[in-house]
N, C-alpha and C positions, 0 to 999 in steps of 0.2 A: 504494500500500500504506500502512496505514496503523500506524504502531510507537506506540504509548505508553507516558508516561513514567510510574511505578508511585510513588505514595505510602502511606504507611500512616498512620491516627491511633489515637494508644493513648487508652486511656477514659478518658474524663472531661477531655482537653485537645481543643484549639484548632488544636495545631501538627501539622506532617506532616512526617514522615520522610522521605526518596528511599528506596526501595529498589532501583530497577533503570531503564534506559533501553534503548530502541529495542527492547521486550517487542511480541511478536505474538500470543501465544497465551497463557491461561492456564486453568487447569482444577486442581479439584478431586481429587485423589487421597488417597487412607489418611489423612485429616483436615488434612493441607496443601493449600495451594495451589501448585502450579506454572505457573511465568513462563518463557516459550520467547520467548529473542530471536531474531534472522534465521539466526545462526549454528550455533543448535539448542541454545544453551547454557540449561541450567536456573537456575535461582533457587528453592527452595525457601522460603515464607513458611509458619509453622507460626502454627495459632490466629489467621487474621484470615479474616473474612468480606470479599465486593465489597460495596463503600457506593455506588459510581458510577464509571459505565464514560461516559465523556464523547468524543465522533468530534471536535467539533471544536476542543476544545483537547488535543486526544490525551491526556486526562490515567485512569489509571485509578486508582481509589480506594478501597483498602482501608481495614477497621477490626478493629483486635485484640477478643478474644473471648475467653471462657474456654475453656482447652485441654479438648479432647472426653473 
């Protein structure tokens, strides 16, 4: 199985946040994203788009957005 670890970059920098570890699933709802780790627990990230979904450094990679 494969869990990855969720970063965010905000605009216009370089650097990346953590937002979350050992996420399985994540999907688009009501203008958020939702992050589902193994244990069923959410993560709600508001106003960021997927920049890159990476298998082998498990890494997934958000980017903030203007809010819809």
């Amino acid at each position: 199985m494969c869990e990855f670890t969720v970063y965010v970059y905000e605009d216009g920098t370089k650097d990346r946040l953590l937002v979350a570890k050992n996420i399985l699933a994540a999907k688009r709802k009501d203008g958020r994203t939702l992050l589902m780790d193994a244990f069923g627990s959410i993560t709600p990230v508001e106003s960021v788009t997927i920049e890159e979904v990476n298998t082998i450094s498990q890494e997934l990679i958000l980017k903030k957005i203007e809010p819809e």
